[in-house]
N, CA, C and O atoms as a GROMACS GRO file, in nm:
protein
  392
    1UNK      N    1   0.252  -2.099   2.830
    1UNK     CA    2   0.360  -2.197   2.845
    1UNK      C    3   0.452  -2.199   2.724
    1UNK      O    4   0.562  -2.248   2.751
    2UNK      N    5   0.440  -2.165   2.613
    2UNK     CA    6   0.490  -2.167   2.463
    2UNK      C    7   0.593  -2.042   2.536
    2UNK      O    8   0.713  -2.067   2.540
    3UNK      N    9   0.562  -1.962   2.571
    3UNK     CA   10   0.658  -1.875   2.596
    3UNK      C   11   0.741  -1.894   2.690
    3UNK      O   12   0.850  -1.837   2.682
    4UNK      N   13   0.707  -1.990   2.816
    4UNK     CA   14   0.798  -2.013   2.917
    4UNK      C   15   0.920  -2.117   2.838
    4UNK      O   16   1.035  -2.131   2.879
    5UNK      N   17   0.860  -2.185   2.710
    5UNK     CA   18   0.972  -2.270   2.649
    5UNK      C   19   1.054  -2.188   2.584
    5UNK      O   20   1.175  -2.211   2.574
    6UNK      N   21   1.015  -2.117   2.550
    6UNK     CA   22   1.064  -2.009   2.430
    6UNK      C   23   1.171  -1.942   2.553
    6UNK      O   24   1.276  -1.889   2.516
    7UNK      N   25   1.152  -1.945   2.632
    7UNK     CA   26   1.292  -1.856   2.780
    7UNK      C   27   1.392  -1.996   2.791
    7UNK      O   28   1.508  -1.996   2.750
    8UNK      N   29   1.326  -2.113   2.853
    8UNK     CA   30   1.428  -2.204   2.883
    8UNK      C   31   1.518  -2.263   2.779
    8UNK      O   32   1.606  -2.341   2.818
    9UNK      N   33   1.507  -2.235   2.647
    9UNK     CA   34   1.568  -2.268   2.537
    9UNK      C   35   1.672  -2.172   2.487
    9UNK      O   36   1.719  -2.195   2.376
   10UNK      N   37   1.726  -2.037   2.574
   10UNK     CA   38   1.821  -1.961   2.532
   10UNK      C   39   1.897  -2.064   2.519
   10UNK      O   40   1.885  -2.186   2.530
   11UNK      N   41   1.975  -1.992   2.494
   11UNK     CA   42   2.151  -2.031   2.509
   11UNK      C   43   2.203  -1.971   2.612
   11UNK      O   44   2.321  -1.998   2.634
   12UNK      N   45   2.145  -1.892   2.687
   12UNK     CA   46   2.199  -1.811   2.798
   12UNK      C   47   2.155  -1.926   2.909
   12UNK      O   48   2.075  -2.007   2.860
   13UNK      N   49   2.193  -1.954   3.063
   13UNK     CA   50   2.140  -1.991   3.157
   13UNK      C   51   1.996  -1.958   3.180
   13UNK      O   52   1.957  -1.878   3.095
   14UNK      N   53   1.908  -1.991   3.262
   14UNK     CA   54   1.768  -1.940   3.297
   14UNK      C   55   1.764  -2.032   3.395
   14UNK      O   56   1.743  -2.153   3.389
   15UNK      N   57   1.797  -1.923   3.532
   15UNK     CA   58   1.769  -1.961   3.675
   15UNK      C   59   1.583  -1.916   3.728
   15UNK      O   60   1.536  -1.803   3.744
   16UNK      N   61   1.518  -2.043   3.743
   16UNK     CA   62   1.413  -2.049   3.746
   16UNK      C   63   1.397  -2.056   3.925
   16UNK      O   64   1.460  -2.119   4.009
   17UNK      N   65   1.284  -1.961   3.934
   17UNK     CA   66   1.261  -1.958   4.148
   17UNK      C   67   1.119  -1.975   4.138
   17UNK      O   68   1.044  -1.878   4.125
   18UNK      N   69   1.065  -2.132   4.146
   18UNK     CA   70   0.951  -2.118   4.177
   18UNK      C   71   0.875  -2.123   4.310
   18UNK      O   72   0.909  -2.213   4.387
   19UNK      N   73   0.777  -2.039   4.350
   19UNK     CA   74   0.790  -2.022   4.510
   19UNK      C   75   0.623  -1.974   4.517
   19UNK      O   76   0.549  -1.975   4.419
   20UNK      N   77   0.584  -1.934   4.646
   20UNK     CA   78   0.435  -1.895   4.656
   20UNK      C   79   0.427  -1.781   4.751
   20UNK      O   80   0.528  -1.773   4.821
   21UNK      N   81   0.353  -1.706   4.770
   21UNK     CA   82   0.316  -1.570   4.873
   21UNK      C   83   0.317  -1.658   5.013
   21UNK      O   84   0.372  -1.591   5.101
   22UNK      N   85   0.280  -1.765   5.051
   22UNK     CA   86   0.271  -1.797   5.137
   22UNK      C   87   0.380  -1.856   5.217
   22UNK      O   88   0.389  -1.864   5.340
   23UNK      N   89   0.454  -1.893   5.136
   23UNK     CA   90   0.618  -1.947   5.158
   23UNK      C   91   0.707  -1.830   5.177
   23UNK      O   92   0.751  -1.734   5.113
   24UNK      N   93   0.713  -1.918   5.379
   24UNK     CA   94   0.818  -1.786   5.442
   24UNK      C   95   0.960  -1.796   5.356
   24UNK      O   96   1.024  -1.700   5.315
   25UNK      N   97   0.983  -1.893   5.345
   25UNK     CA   98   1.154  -1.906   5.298
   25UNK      C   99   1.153  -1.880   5.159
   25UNK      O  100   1.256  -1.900   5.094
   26UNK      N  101   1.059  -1.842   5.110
   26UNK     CA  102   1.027  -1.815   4.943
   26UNK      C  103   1.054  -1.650   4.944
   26UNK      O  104   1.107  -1.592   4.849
   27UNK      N  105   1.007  -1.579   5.074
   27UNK     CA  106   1.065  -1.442   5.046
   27UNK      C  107   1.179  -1.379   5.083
   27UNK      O  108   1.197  -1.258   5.068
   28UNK      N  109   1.284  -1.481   5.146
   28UNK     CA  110   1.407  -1.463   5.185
   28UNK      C  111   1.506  -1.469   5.021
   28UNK      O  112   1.617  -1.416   5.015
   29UNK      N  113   1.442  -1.544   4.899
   29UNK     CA  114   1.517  -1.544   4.772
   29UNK      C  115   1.549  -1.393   4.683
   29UNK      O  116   1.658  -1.352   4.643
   30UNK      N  117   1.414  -1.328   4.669
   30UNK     CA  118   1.390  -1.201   4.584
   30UNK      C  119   1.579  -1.155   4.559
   30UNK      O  120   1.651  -1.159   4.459
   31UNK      N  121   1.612  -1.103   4.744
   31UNK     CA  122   1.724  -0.977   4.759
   31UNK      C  123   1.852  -1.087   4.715
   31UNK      O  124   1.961  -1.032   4.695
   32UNK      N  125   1.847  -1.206   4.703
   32UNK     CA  126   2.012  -1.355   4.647
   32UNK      C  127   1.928  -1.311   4.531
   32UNK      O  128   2.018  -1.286   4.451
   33UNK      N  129   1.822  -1.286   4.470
   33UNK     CA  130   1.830  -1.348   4.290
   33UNK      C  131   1.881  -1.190   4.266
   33UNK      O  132   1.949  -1.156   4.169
   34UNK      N  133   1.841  -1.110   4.361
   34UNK     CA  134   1.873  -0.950   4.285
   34UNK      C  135   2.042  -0.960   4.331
   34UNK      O  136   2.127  -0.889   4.277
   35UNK      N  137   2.053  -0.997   4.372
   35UNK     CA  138   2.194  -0.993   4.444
   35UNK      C  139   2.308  -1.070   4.325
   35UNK      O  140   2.414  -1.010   4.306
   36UNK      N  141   2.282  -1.207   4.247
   36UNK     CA  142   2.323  -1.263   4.189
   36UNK      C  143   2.325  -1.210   4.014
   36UNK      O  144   2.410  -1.232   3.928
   37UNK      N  145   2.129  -1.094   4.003
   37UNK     CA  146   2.153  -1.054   3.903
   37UNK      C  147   2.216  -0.943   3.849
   37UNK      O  148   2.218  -0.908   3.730
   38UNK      N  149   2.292  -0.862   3.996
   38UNK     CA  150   2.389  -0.754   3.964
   38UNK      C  151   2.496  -0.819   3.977
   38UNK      O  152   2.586  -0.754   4.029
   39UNK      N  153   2.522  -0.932   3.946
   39UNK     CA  154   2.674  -0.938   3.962
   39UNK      C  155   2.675  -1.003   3.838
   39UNK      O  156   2.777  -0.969   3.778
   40UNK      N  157   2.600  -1.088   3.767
   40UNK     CA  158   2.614  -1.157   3.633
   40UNK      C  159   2.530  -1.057   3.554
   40UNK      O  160   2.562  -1.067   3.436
   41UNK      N  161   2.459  -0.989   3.567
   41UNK     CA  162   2.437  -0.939   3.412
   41UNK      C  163   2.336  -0.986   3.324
   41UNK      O  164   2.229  -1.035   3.361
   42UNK      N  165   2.377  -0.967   3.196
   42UNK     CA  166   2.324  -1.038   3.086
   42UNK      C  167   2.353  -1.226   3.080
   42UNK      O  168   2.282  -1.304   3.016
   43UNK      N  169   2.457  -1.259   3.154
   43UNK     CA  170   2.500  -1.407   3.158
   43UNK      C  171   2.392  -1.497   3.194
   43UNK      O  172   2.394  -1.618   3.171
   44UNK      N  173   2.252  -1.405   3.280
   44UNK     CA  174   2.173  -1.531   3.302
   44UNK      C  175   2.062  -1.420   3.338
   44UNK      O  176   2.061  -1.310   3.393
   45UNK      N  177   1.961  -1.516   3.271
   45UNK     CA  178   1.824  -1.518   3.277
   45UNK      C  179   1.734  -1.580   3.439
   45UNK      O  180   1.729  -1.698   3.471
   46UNK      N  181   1.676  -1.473   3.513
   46UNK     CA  182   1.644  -1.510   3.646
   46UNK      C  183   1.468  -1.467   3.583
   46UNK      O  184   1.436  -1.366   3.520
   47UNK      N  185   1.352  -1.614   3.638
   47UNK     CA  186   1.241  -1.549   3.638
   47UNK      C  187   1.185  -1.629   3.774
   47UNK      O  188   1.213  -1.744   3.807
   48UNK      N  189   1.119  -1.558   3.824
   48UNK     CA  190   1.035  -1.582   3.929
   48UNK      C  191   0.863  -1.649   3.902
   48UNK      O  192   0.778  -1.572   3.860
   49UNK      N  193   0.831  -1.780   3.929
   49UNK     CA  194   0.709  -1.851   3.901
   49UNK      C  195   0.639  -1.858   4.049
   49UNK      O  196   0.699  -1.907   4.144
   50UNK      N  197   0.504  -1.803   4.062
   50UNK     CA  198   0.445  -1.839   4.151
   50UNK      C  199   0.359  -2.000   4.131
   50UNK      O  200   0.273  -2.029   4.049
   51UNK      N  201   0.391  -2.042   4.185
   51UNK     CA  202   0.322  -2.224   4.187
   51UNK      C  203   0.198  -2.229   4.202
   51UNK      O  204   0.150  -2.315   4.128
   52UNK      N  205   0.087  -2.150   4.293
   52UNK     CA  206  -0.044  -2.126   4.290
   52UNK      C  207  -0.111  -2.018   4.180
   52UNK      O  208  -0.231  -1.991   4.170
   53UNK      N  209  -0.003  -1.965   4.103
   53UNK     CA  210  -0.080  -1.848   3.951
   53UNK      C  211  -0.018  -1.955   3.869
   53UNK      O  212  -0.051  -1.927   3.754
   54UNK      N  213   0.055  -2.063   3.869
   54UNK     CA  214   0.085  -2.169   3.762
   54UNK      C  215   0.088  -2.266   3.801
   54UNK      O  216   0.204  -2.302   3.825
   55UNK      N  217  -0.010  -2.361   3.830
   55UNK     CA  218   0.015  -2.440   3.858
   55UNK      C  219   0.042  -2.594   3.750
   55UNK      O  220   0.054  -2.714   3.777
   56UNK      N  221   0.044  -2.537   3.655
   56UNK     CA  222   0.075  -2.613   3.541
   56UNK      C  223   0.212  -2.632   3.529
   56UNK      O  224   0.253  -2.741   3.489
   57UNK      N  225   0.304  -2.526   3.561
   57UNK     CA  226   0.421  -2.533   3.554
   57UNK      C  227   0.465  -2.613   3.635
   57UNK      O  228   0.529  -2.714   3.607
   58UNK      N  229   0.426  -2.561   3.777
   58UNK     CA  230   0.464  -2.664   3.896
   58UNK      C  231   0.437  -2.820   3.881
   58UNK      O  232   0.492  -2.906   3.950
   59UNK      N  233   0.344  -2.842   3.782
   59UNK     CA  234   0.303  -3.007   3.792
   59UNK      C  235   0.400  -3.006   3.681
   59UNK      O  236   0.468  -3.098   3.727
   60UNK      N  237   0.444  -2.983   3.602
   60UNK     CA  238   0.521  -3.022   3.466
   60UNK      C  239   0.656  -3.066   3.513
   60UNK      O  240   0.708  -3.168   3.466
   61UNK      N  241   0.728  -2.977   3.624
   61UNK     CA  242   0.860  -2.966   3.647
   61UNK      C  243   0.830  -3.042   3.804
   61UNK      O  244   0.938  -3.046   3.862
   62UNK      N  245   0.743  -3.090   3.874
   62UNK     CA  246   0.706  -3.194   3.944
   62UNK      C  247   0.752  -3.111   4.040
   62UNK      O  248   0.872  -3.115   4.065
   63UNK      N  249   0.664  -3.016   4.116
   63UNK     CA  250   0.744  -2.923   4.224
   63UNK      C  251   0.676  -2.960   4.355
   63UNK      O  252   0.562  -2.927   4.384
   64UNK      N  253   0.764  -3.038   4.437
   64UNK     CA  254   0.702  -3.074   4.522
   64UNK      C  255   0.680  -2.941   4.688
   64UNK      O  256   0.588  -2.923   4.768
   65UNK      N  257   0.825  -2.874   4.669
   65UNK     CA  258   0.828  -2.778   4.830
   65UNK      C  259   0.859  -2.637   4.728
   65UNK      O  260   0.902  -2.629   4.612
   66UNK      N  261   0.821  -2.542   4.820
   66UNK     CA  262   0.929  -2.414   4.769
   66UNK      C  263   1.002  -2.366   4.898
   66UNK      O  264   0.986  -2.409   5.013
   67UNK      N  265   1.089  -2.262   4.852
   67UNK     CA  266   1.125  -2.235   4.652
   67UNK      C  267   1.254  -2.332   4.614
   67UNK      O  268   1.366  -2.340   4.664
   68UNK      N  269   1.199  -2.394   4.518
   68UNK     CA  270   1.243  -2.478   4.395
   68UNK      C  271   1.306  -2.418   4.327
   68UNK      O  272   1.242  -2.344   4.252
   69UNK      N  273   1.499  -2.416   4.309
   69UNK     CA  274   1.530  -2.372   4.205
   69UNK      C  275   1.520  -2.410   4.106
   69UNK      O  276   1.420  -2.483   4.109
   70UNK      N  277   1.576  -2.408   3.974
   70UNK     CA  278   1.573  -2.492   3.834
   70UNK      C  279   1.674  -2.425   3.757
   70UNK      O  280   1.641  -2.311   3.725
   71UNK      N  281   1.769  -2.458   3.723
   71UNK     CA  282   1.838  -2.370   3.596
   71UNK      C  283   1.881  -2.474   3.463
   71UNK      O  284   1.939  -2.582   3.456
   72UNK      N  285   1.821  -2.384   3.365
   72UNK     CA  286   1.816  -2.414   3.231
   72UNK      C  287   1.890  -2.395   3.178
   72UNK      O  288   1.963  -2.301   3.210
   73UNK      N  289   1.915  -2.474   3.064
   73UNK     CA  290   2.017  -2.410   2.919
   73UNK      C  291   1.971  -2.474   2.819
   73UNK      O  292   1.930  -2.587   2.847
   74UNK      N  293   1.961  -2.433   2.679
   74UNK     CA  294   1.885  -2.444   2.619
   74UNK      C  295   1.791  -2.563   2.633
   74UNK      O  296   1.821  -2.677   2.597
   75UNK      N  297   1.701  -2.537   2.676
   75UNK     CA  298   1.611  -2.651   2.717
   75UNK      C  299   1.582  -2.784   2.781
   75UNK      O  300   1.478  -2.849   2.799
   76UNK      N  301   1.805  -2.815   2.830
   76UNK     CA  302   1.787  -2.873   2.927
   76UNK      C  303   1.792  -2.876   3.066
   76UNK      O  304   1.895  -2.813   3.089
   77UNK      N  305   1.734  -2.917   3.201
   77UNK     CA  306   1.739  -2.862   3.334
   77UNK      C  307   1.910  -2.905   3.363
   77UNK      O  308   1.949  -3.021   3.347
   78UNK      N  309   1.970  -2.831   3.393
   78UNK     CA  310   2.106  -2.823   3.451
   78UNK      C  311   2.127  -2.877   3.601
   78UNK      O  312   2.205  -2.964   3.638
   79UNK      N  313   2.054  -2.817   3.662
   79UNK     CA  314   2.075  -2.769   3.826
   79UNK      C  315   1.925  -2.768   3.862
   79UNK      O  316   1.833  -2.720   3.795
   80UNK      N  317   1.915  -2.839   3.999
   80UNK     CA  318   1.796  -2.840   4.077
   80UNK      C  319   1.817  -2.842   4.198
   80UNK      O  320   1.914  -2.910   4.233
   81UNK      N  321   1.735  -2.768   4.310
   81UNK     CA  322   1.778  -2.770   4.474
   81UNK      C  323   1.657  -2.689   4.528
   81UNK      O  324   1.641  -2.570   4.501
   82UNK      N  325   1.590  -2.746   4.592
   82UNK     CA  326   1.513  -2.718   4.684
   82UNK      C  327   1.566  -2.648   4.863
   82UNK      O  328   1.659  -2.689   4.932
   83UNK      N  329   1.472  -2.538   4.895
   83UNK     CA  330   1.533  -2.474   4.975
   83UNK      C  331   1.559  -2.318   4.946
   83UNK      O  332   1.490  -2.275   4.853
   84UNK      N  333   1.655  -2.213   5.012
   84UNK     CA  334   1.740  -2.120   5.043
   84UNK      C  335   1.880  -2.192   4.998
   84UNK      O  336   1.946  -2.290   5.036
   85UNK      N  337   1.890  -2.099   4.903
   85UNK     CA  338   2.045  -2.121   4.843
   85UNK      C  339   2.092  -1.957   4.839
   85UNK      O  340   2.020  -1.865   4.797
   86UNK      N  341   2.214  -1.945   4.887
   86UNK     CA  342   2.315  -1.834   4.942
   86UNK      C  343   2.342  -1.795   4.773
   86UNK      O  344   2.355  -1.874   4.680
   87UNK      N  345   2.345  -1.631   4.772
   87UNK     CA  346   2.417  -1.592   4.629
   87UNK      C  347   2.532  -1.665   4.545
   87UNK      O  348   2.547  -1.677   4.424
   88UNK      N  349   2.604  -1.705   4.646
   88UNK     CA  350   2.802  -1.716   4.598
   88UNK      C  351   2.745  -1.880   4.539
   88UNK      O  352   2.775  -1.915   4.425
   89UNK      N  353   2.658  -1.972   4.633
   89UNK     CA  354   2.693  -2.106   4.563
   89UNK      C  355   2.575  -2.066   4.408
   89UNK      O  356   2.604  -2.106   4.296
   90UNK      N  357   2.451  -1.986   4.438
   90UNK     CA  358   2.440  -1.991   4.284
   90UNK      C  359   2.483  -1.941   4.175
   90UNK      O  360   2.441  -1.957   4.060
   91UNK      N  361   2.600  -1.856   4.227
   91UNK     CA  362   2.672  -1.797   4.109
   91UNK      C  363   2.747  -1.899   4.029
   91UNK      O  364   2.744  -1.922   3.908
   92UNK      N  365   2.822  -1.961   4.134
   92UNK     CA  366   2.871  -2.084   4.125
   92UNK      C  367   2.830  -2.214   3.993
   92UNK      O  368   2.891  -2.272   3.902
   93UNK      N  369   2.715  -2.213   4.040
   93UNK     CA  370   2.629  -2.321   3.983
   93UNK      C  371   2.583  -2.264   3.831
   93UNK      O  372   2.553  -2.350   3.748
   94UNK      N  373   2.575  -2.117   3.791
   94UNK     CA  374   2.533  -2.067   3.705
   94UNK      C  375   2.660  -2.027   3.608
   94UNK      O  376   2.654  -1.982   3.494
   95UNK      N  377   2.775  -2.055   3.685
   95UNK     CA  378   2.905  -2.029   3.602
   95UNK      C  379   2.937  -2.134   3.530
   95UNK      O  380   3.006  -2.146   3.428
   96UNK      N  381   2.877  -2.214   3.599
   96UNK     CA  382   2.936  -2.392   3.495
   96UNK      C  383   2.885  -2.418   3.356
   96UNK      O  384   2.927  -2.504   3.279
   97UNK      N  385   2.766  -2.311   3.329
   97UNK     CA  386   2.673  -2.334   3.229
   97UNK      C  387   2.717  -2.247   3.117
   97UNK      O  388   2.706  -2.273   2.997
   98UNK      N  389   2.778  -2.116   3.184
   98UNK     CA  390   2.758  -1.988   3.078
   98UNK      C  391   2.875  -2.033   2.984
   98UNK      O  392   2.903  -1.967   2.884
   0.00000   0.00000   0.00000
């Protein structure tokens, strides 16, 4: 966890997808985060958290459904939305930060 702080504290964005193997709508995200991370680049930090291999995380950041977005900047949560979110609005949402 020292290291998951050590990510949300860039200065860069850090779009967080926490989600589980078992969550159908959790594997519809992968091809929007790859999709969002060829179009920004270096501008933002995308990591993927499974909620059942962490579940520490998930209780910390109070995750109730997946996938749970989260985006960070230096260490504070910016943006939160539960669900399938489309590439264009999280580019969107990740442009307000950079």
């Amino acid at each position: 966890m020292a290291n998951f702080q050590e990510i949300i504290n860039a200065d860069i964005p850090v779009l967080i997808d926490f989600s589980a193997e078992w969550c159908g709508p959790c594997k519809m995200m992968p091809p929007i985060l790859k999709d969002v991370k060829d179009q920004m680049g270096d501008k933002v930090t995308i990591i993927k958290i499974d909620i059942d291999k962490n579940p520490s995380a998930a209780n910390a950041y109070k995750i109730q459904s997946v996938p749970t977005l989260m985006l960070f900047k230096k260490g504070e949560t910016k943006w939160r939305q539960s669900g399938v979110v489309q590439a264009s609005q999280l580019k969107q949402v990740i442009e307000q930060y950079i």
